[in-house]
VOFIPA-872639 format. One record per residue: residue in one letter; x, y, z of N, C-alpha, C, O in turn. Coordinates in steps of 0.2 Angstrom, whole numbers, padded with zeros to 4 digits, always signed. Layout:
BEGIN
aXYZXYZXYZXYZ;...
***
This chain:
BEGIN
x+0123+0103+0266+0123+0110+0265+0121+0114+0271+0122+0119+0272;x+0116+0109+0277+0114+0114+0282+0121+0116+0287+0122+0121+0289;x+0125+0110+0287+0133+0112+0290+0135+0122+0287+0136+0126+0291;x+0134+0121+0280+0138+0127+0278+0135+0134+0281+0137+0139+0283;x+0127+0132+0279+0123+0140+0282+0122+0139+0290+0119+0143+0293;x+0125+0134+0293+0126+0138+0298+0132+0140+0302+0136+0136+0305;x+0133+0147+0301+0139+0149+0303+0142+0150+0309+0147+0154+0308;x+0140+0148+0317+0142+0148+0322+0144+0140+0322+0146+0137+0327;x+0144+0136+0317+0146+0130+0319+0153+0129+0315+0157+0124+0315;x+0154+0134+0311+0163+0135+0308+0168+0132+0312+0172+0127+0310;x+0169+0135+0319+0174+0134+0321+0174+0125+0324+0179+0121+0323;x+0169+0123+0325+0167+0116+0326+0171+0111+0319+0173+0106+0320;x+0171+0114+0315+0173+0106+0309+0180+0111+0305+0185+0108+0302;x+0180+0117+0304+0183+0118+0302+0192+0121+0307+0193+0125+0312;x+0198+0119+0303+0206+0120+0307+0206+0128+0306+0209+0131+0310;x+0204+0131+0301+0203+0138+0298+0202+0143+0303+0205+0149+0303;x+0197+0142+0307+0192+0147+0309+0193+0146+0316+0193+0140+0316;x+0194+0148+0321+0194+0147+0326+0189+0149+0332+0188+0145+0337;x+0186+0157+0331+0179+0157+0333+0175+0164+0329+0178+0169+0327;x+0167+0161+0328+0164+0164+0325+0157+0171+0329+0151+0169+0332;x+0158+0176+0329+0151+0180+0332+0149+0183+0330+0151+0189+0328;x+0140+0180+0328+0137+0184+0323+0134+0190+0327+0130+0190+0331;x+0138+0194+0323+0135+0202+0326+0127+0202+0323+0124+0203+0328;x+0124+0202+0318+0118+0203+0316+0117+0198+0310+0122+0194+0308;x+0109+0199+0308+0108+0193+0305+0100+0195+0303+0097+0199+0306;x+0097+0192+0296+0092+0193+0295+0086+0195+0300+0088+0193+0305;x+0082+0197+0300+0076+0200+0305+0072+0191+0305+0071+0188+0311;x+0070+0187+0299+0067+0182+0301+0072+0176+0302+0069+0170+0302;x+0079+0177+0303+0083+0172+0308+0087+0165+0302+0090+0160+0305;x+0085+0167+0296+0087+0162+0291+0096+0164+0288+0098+0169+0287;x+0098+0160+0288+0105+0162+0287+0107+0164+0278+0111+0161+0274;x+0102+0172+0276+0102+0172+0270+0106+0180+0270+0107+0183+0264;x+0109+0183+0275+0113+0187+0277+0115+0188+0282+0110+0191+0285;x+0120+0189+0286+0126+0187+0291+0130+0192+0291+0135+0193+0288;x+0129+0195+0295+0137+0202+0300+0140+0197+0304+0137+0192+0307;x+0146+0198+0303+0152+0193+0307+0158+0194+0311+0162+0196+0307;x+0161+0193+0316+0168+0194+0318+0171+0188+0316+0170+0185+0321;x+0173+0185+0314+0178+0179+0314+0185+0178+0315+0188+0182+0312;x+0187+0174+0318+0195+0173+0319+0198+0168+0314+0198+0162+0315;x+0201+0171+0310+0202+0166+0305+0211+0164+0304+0214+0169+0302;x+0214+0159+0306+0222+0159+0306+0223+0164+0309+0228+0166+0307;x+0220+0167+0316+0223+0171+0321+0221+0176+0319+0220+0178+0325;x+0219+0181+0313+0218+0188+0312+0209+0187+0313+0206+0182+0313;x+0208+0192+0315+0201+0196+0315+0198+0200+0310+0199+0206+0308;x+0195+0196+0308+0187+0198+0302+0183+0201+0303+0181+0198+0307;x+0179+0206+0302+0174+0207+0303+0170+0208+0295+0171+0213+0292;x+0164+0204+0292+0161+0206+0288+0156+0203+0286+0154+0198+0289;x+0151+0206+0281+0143+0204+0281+0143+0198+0274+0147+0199+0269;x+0139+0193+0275+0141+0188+0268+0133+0189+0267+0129+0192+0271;x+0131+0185+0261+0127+0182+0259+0126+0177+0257+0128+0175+0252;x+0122+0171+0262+0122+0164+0261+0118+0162+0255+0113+0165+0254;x+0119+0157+0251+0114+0154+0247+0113+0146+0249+0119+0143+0249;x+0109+0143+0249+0110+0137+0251+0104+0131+0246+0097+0131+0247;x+0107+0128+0242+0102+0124+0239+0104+0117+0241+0108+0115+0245;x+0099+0112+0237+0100+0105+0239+0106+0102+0239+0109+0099+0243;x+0110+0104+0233+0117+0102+0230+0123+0107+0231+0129+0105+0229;x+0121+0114+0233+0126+0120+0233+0123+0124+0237+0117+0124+0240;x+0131+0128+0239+0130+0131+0244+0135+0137+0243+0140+0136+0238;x+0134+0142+0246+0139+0149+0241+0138+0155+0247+0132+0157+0249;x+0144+0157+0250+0146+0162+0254+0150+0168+0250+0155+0166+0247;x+0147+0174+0249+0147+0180+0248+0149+0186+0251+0145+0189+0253;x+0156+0189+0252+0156+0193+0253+0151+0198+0253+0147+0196+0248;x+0148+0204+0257+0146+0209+0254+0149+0216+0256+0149+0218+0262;x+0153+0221+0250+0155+0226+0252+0152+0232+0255+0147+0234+0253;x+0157+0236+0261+0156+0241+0266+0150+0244+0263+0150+0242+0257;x+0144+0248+0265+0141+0252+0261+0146+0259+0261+0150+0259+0265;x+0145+0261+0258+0148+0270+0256+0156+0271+0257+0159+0276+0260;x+0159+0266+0255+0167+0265+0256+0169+0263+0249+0165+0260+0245;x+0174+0265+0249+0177+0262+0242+0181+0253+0245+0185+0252+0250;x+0178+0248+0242+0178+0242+0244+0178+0238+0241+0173+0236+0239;x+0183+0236+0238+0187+0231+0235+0188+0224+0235+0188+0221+0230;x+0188+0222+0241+0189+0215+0244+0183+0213+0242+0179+0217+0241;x+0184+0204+0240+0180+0201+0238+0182+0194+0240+0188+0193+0241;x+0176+0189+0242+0176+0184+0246+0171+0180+0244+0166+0182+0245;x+0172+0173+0238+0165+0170+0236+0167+0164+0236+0173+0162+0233;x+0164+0160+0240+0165+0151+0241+0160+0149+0238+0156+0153+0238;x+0158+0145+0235+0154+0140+0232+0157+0133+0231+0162+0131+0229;x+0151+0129+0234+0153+0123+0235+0147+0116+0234+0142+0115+0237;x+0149+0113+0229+0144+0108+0228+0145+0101+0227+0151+0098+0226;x+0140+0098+0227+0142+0091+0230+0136+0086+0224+0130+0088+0224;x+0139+0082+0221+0134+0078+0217+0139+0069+0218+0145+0068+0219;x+0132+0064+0217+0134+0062+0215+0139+0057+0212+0139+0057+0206;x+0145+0052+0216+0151+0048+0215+0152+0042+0215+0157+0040+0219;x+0149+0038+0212+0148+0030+0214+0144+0027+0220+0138+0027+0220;x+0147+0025+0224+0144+0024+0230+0142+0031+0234+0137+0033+0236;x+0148+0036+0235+0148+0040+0239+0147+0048+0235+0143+0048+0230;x+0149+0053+0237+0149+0061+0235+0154+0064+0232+0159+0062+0234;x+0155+0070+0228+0161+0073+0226+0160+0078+0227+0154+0080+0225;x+0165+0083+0230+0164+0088+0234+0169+0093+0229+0174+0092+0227;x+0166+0098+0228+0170+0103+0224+0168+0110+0227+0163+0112+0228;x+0174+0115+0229+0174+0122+0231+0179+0125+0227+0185+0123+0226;x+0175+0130+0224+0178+0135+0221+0177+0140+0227+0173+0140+0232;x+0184+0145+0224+0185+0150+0227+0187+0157+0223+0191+0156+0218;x+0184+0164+0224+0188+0168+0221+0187+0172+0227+0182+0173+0231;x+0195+0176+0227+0198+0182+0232+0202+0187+0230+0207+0187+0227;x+0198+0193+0234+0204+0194+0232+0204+0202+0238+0200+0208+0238;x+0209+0199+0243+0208+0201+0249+0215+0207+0252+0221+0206+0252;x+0213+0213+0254+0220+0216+0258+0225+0214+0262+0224+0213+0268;x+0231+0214+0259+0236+0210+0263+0243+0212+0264+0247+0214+0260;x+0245+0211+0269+0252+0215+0268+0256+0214+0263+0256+0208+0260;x+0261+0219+0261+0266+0218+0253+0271+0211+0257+0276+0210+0253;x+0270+0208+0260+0275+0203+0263+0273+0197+0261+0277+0193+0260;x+0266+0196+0260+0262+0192+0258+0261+0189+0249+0259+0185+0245;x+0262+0194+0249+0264+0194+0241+0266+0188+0233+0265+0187+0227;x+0271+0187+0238+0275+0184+0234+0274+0175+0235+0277+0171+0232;x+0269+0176+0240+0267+0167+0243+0260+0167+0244+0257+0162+0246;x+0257+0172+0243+0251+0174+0241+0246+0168+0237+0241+0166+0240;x+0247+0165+0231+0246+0158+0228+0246+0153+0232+0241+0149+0234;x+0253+0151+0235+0252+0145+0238+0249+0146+0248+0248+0141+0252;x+0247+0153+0248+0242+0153+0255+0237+0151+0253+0235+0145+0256;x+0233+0155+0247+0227+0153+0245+0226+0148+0245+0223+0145+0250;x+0231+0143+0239+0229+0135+0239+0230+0131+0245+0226+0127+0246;x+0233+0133+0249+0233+0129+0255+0227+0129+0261+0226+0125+0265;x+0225+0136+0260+0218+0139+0263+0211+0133+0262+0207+0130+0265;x+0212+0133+0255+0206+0129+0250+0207+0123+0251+0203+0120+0253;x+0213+0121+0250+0212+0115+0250+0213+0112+0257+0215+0106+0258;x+0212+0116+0263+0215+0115+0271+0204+0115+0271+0202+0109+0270;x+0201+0120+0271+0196+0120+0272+0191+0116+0267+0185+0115+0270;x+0192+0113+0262+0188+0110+0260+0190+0101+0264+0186+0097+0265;x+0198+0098+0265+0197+0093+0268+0193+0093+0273+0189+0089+0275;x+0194+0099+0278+0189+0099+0286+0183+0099+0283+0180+0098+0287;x+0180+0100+0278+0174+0100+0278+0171+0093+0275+0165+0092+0276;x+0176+0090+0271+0174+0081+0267+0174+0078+0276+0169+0074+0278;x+0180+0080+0279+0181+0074+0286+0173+0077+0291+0171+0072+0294;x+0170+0082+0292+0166+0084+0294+0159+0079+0289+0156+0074+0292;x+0159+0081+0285+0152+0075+0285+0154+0069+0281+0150+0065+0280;
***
C-alpha cells in the first residue's frame, strides 16, 4: 500500500504515467491530499486527489475544481487480501473523464485496457 501513496514514484513501476509533479500537498507532508501535473499516455493532467491508504486498501480520489461546474471524476481503489500462498489484487475503477467525441465509441475498451494495463504494472511492481 505504501507504493500507492506515494505519488512521485508512479512513473517508476507504472507504463501509464510517464512523469509525476507534486504541485502542493498536505501542510504535515502525509500523502492524504495531492495537487498534481501528470503525464499520463502523453496528455497532461493537472489535479488534486485524496489519498486513503489502509493495511489492505488503498483509494485515489479525484477532488473537484472549487467554484467550477466539475464533473470529472476519478476513483481507484484497490485491495489486496489474502491467496493461498500468495496475494489477490483487485482495482476497481470509476471514471468518468472529458474526452474528445472521437473517443467515444472506443471509449470502453481504452478504459479496460487502461485498468487492466495499470493494475498488471502494479502486480509486476511488488
Amino acid at each position: 500500500m505504501e507504493l500507492l501513496g506515494d505519488i512521485e514514484s508512479y512513473p517508476d513501476w507504472s507504463s501509464l504515467v510517464a512523469a509525476i509533479d507534486v504541485l502542493d500537498r498536505d501542510a504535515d507532508g502525509r500523502p492524504s491530499r495531492v495537487k498534481m501535473r501528470a503525464q499520463v499516455m502523453g496528455l497532461s493532467v493537472t489535479m488534486t486527489c485524496a489519498i486513503e491508504l489502509g493495511d489492505d486498501h488503498a483509494a485515489l480520489r479525484r477532488i473537484p475544481h472549487e467554484g467550477a461546474s466539475d464533473e470529472e471524476r476519478f476513483d481507484a481503489a484497490w485491495s489486496v487480501s489474502p491467496s493461498g500462498a500468495g496475494s489477490s489484487v483487485t482495482l476497481r475503477v470509476d471514471a468518468g473523464l472529458d474526452a474528445p467525441a472521437a473517443i467515444g465509441p472506443f471509449g470502453g475498451r481504452i478504459a479496460k485496457k487502461l485498468v487492466d494495463d495499470l493494475l498488471a504494472d502494479f502486480v509486476r511492481a511488488v
